[in-house]
Structure formats: C-alpha cells, structure tokens
C-alpha positions as CSV (number, residue, x, y, z in Angstrom):
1,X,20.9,-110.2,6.3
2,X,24.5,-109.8,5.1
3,X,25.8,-106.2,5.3
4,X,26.9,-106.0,1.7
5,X,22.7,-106.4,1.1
6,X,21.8,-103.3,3.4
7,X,21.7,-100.3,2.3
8,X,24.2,-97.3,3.8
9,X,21.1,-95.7,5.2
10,X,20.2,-99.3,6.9
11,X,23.6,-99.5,8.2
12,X,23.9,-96.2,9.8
13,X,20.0,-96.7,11.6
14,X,21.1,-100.2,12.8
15,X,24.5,-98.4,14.5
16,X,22.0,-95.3,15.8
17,X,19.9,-97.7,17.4
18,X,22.3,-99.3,19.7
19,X,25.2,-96.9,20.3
20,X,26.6,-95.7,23.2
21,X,26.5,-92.1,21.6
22,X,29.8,-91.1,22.4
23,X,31.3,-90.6,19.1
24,X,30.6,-87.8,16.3
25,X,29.9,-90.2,13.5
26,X,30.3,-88.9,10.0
27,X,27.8,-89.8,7.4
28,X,29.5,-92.6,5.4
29,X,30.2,-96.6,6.4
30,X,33.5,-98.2,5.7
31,X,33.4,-101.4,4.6
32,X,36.8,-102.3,3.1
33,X,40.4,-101.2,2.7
34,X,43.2,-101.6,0.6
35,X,46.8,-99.8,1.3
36,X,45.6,-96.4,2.0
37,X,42.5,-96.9,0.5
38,X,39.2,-97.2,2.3
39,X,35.7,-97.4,0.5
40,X,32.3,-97.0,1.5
41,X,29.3,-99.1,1.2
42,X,28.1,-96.8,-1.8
43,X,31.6,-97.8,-3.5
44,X,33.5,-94.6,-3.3
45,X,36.9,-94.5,-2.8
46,X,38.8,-92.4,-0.3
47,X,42.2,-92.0,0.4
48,X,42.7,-92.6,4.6
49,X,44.2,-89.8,6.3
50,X,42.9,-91.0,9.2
51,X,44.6,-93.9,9.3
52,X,42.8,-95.6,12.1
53,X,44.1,-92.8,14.3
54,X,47.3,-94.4,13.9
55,X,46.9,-97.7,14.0
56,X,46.7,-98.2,10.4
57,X,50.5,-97.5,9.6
58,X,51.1,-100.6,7.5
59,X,48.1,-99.4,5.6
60,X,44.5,-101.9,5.4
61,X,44.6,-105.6,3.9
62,X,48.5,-106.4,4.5
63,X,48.6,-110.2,3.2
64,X,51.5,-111.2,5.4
65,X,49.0,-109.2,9.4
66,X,46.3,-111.5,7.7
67,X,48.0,-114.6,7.3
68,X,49.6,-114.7,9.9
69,X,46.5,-114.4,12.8
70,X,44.6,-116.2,10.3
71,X,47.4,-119.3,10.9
72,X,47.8,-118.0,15.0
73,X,44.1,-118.5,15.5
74,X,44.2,-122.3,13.9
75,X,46.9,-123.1,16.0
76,X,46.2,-121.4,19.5
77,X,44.3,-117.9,20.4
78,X,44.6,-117.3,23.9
79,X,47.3,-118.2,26.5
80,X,47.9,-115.9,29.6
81,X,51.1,-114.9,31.2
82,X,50.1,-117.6,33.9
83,X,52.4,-119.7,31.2
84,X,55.0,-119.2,28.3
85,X,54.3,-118.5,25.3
86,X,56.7,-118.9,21.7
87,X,54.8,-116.5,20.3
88,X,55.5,-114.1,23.2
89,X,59.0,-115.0,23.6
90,X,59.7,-114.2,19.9
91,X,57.7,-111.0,20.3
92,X,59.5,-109.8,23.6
93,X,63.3,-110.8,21.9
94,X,62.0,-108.4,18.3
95,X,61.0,-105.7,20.6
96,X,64.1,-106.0,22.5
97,X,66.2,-105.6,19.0
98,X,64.6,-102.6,18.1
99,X,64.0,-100.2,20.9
100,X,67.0,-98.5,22.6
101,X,69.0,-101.1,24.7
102,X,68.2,-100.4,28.1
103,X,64.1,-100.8,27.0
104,X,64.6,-104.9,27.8
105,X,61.7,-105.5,29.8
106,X,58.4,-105.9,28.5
107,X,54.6,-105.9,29.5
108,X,51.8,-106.6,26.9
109,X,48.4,-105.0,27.2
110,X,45.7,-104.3,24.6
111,X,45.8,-100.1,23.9
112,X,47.5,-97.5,24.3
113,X,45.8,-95.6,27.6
114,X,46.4,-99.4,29.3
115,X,50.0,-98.8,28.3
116,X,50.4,-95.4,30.0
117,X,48.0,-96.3,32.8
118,X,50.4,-99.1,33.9
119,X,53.9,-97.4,33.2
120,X,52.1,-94.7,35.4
121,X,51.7,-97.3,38.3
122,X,54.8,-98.8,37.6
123,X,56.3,-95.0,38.0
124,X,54.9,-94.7,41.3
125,X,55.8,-98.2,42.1
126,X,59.6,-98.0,41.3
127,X,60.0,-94.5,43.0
128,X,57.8,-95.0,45.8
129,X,56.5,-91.2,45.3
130,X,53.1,-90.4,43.7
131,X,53.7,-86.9,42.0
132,X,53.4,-87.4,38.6
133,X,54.3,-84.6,36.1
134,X,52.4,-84.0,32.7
135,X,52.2,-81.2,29.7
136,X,49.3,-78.7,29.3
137,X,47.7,-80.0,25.6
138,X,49.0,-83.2,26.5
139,X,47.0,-86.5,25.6
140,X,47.3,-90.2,27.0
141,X,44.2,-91.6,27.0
142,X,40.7,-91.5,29.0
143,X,41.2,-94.2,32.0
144,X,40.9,-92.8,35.3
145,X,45.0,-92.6,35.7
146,X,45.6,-91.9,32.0
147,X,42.7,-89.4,32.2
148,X,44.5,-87.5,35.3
149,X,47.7,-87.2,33.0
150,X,45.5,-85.7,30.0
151,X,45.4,-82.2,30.0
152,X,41.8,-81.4,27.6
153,X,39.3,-79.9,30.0
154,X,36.7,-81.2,27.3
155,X,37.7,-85.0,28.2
156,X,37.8,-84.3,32.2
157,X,35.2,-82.5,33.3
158,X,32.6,-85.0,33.7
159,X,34.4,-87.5,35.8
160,X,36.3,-85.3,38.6
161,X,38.0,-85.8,40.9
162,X,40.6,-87.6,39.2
163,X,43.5,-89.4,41.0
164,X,45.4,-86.7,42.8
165,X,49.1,-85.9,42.5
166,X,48.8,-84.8,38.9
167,X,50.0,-81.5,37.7
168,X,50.7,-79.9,34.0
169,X,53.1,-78.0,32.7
170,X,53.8,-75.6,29.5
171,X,55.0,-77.9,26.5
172,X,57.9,-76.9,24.9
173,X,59.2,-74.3,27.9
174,X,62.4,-75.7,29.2
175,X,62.5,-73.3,32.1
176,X,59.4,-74.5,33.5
177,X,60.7,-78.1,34.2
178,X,63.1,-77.5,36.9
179,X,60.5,-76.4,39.4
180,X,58.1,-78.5,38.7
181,X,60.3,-82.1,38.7
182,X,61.3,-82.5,42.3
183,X,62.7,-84.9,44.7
184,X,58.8,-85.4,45.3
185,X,58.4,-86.7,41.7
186,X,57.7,-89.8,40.3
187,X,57.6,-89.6,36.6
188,X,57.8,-87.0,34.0
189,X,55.2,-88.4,31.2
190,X,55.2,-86.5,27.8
191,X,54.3,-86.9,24.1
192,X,57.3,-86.4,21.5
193,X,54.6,-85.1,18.7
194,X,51.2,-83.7,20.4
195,X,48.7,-85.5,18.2
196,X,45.6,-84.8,20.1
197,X,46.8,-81.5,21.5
198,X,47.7,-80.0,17.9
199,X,50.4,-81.8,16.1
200,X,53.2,-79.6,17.9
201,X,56.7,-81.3,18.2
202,X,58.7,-81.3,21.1
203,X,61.7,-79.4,20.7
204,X,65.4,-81.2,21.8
205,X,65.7,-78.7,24.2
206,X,62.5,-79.7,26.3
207,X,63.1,-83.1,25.4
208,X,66.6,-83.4,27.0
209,X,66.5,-80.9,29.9
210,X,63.2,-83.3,31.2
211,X,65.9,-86.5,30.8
212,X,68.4,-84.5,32.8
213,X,66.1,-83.1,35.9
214,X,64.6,-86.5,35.9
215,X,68.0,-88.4,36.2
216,X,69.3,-85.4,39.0
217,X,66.3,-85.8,40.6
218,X,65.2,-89.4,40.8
219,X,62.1,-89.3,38.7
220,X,60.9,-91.5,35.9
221,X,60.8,-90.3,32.3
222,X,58.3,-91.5,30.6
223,X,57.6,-91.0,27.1
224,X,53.7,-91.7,25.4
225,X,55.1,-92.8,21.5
226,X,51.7,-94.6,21.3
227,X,51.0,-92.8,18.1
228,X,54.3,-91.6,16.8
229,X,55.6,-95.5,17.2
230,X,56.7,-97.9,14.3
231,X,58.0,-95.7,11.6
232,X,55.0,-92.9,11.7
233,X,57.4,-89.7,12.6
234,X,60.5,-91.3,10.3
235,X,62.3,-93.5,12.1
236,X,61.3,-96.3,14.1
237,X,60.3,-94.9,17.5
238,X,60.9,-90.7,17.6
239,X,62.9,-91.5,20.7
240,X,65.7,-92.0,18.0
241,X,65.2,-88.6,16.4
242,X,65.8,-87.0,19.9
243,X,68.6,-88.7,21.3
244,X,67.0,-89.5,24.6
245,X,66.5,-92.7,26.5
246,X,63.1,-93.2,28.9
247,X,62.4,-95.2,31.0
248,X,59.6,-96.4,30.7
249,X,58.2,-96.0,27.1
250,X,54.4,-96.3,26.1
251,X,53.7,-97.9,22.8
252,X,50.2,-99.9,21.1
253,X,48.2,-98.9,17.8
254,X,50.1,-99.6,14.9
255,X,52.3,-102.4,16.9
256,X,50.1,-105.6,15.7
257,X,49.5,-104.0,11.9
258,X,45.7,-103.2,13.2
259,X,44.9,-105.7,15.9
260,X,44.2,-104.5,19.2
261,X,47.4,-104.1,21.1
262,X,49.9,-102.0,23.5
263,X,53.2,-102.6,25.3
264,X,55.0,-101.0,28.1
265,X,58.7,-100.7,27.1
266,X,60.9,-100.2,30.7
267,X,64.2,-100.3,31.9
268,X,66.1,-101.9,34.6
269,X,65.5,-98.9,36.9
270,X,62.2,-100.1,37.4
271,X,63.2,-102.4,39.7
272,X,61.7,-105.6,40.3
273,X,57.9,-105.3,40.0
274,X,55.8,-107.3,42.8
275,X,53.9,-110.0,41.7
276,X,50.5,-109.8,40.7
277,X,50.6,-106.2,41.5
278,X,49.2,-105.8,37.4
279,X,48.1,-107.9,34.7
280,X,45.7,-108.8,32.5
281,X,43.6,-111.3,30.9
282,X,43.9,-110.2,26.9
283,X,47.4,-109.0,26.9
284,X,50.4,-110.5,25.1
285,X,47.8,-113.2,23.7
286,X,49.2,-115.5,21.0
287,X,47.2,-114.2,18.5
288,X,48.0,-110.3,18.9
289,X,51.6,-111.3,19.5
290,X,51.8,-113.3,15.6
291,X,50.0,-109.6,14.3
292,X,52.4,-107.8,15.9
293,X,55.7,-109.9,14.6
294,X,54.5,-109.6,11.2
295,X,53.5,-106.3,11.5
296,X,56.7,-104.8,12.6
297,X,58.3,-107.4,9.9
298,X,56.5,-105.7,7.2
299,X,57.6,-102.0,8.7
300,X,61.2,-103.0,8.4
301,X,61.0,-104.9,4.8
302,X,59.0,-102.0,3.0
303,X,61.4,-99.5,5.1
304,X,58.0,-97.5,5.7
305,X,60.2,-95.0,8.1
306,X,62.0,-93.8,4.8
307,X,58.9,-94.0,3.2
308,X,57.2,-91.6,6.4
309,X,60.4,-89.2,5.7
310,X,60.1,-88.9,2.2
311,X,55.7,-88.3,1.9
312,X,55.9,-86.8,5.2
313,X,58.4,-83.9,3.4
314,X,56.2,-83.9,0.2
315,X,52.9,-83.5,1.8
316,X,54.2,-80.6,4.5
317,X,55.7,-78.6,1.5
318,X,52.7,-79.1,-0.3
319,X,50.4,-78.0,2.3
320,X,52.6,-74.7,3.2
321,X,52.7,-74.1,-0.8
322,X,48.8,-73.6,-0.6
323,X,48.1,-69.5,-0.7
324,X,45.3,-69.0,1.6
325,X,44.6,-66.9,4.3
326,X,42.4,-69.7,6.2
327,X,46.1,-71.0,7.2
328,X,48.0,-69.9,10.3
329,X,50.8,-72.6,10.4
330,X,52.1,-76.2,9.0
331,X,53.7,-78.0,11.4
332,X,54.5,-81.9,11.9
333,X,57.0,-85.0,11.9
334,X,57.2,-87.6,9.3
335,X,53.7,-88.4,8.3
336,X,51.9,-87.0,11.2
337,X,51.2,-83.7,9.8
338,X,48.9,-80.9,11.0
339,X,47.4,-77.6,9.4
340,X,46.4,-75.2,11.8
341,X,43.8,-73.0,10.7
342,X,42.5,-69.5,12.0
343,X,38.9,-71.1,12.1
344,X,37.1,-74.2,13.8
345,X,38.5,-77.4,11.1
346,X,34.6,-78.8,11.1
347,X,33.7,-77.0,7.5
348,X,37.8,-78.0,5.9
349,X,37.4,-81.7,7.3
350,X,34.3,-81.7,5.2
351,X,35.4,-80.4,2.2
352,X,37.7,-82.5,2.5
353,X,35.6,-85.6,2.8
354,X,33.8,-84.6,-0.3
355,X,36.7,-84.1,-2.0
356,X,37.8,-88.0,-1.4
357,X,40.3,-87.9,1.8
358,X,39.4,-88.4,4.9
359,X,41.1,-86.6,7.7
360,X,41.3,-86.2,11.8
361,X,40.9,-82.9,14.0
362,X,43.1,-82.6,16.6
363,X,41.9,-79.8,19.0
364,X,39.2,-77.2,17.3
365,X,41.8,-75.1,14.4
366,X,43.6,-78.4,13.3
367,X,43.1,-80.1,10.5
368,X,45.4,-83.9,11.0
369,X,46.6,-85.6,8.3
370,X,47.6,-89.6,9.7
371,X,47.6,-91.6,6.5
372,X,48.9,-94.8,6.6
373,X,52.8,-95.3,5.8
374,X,52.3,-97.2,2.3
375,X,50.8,-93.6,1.1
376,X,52.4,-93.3,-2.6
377,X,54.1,-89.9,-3.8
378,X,51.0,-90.0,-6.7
379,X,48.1,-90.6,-3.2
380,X,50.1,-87.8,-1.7
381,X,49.4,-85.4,-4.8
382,X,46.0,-86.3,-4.7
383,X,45.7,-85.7,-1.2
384,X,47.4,-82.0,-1.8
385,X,44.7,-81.7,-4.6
386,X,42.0,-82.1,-2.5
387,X,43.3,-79.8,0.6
388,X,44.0,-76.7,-2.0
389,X,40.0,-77.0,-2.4
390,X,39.5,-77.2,1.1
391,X,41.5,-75.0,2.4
392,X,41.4,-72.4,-0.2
C-alpha cells in the first residue's frame, strides 16, 4: 500500500515494529519538503530548524541536487577508486578551489564520523605517534575511533574501553593546551562551533594557540567543520572566519545538497599515505560526487553564506530580544544558533513543535536552531514568533 494511503498512526506502528530503538522519535511523519519547509503526512506545515542536523543547508527539493543524481544515476552510479572517475576528478578540482590552498588532497567517504575516523588514522599515520588530543563537550561522531574522540559520557558508556591514547581538554581555555600537546602527540582534533556540545564557539585565541603548539610541536591539527561546513556559520568553511589553516579538515552533511556523503580535506604534511591502508566501497561514488558539484554550485550562486550572515544576525537578536527568565544565554555563528535555557529544553522543543518549527537539542538546556540556509527574513520572523511562545 502506498504511503500517501496510510494513515500517520499506520506509519508510525509500521516504523515501531521494526526499529532498532535507538532514536527518540517525535510524534509526527515527514513526508515532503520544500526550501525550509517540511510537512507531515496530516498536511501541516513546519518550518525546519532542524535542518537534517545539518545536512539540509541548501534547504529540501533543490531542482538543480535532483537533477543532477537523477541524470548521474542514468548514466553510471557506482565506480570505486580502483578506477577514475570524471565525476570525481571534477569534484576533487571544486574542492580544491574552495578550501584554503594547502587542503589539495582529498579522500571521499560517506558521513561525517567516517571523515574524522580516517583523518584520525591518517593523524597517527603521518606522525607515527598515537596520542590524540580532544575538547571536553566535544562531538565527532559514534565509531569506535570517532567515539574515543567524543567527549558525552551519555554516548560512551556502553561500549568501553574505547581505543586508548585519547584524552580531553577544557574548550575555549588557551592555557590548558600547552601541556597537554606534546612531542608525544599526534593530532589536536576540535570543533570550530560545538553543535552537540552546546552551540559554544571557539574563541581565536583557542583557535590559534592550538595551530601554534601543534606546528612547535609536530602534531596534527585537525579541525571537525562537519556541521559548520558549506556556508552554515557565514562563510564557506568557519576555517575562514578564524584565520587558521588545519591539516587535515573533516567535512560531509550538507556537502552533496542531502545525499549521503563526507570528505577528508589534508595537506601535504600528511605525507604519502600507504596503499590500501583505507578505503571504501561507497565513497567518492559518481552519483554522490554529481550531488555534491551541484550542491556546492547552488551554495555559491544563491551566496547562502551571506544569506547565513544576514538570518543568522536576525534570528540571534531576535531570540536575545525575548524577556523571559527561562533564558540564560544566546549564543551562535551564522545560522547555527543556540538558546540555552536554565531548564531541561524537552517542554520548549515542544512548544515549539506545536507552534509549527521544529528544532534540535543539543546537550539537556539547549534549545538548537539549524534551519536550512534558503530560510527567508519573513520564515525567520515566524520562527521568532513561535520561540516568544515557547520560551516565554
């Protein structure tokens, strides 16, 4: 039976009866999109603050993602690294045009914790050392490796021990750096906006004293832009915005305009990688790279990083306009936005949701606001609307 025919309740028993249980499912089914725009099976609109978790910056239903795997899979799907690719090769030469120029070397995986996860073993590869350096509230996914570098107690505790050599870090504390990035080091891996771990920006000053002890010292720099990538923070990677170069720089979600896809962004200090020493089937397939080209086309022709700058200012103001005394701080980067309340965020995400915007938590006080980047100043005004009843 087709699922337009079944009803929301149907929908939601079908999905009870067969999954794995690991996610906190909300009461509602999504069944389409439009810009930033979803709608439920019932045919009630909500504007997406969720925005995929990020990977939904060029907003849902872009004709020019959707014609362009629709053309990709008529043409030729899968082809593994085993061979070139013109697809790939056009991909790799973009990417190389927009990240800072030392970022010239390229692998292609399918997510963001598979990005991290391999610039971690590339890390350890390149500097022959194992220690590997992280931030306390940090997040980079839930592999074993990725996992080790995560800091959320919630997301660890099952599956100990984790891969040794990891240790954490106070974000945003210069002065704890220098003792713990040492000769025995091999990569310093941080987030330039905590999304999971509270929407908290990175100040310059931790930013660039972890370049500098990693340059004196001989360890990696890694920076996790898997959700602030591609326009979400204001400009094109946040890298820009802090005048730093990594080394090896972890990117996926909104790269392939909503297909699933990652890419490990590294520099010549790498070194040369042995063969067959990583891979994968999936990644850098012809049909994600054609998403991704038109994706990142569409970024730079709608100039969605302005766009990011100029919501991203109007929503913030908004929010810390709103009197309440629910409200302990406002804090964000472009349009990745987060309210920190002096409660648990279950009751305002909610309200919120009845109110017609849908919304992330990020940790137990924040409420997340990740809308896609086509968000207009009039959805933005609705979405401020909404969060004075929620939050008031």
């Amino acid at each position: 039976m087709s699922a337009t025919l079944r009803s929301t309740a149907d929908l939601i028993a079908a999905e009870d009866a067969h999954t794995s249980g690991l996610y906190t499912k909300r009461g509602i089914v999504l069944v389409r999109g439009d810009g930033a725009m979803v709608f439920d099976s019932e045919g009630r609109a909500y504007i997406d603050c969720v925005g995929g978790q990020g990977t939904a910056n060029l907003g849902h239903g872009n004709a020019a993602v959707a014609d362009a795997v629709a053309q990709q899979a008529r043409v030729l799907a899968s082809c593994t690294e085993l061979f070139y690719n013109d697809r790939r090769a056009e991909l790799y030469e973009l990417l190389a045009g927009i990240l800072p120029a030392s970022l010239d070397r390229f692998f292609l995986c399918n997510s963001g914790t598979e990005a991290v996860e391999g610039g971690l073993k590339f890390a350890r590869a390149a500097t022959k050392r194992t220690r590997i350096v992280a931030t306390m509230r940090g997040f980079h996914g839930k592999t074993m490796g990725a996992l080790s570098a995560t800091w959320g107690p919630e997301y660890r505790h099952l599956f100990g021990p984790l891969v040794p050599g990891f240790s954490h870090v106070p974000f945003n504390k210069p002065e704890a750096l220098d003792a713990a990035i040492t000769g025995e080091t091999a990569a310093f891996i941080f987030e330039l906006v905590q999304g999971e771990g509270g929407v908290r920006p990175a100040t310059s000053e931790f930013a660039r004293e972890a370049a500098r002890l990693c340059a004196e010292r001989g360890a990696l720099l890694i920076v996790d832009e898997v959700q602030t990538g591609f326009a979400r923070t204001g400009t094109l990677f946040a890298v820009e915005q802090y005048a730093i170069a990594p080394d090896i720089l972890c990117l996926a979600k909104s790269i392939a305009g909503g297909m699933p896809m990652g890419a490990i962004a590294f520099s010549r200090k790498v070194g040369d990688l042995a063969k067959r020493s990583h891979s994968t089937t999936f990644g850098g397939n012809p049909l994600a790279c054609a998403a991704a080209i038109a994706a990142i086309g569409e970024i730079r022709r709608l100039d969605l990083a302005r766009n990011a700058r100029e919501r991203g200012t109007q929503l913030m103001n908004g929010l810390r306009a709103i009197r309440s005394d629910r409200i302990r701080e406002v804090r964000g980067l472009g349009l990745l936005v987060g309210v920190e309340l002096k409660e648990n965020a279950s009751t305002a995400l909610h309200a919120l949701q009845e109110e017609g915007v849908l919304a992330l938590g990020a940790g137990p006080t924040v409420v997340r606001y990740l809308p896609p980047l086509v968000i207009t100043a009039d959805e933005i005004e609705r979405v401020l609307a909404a969060s004075r009843k929620a939050l008031a």
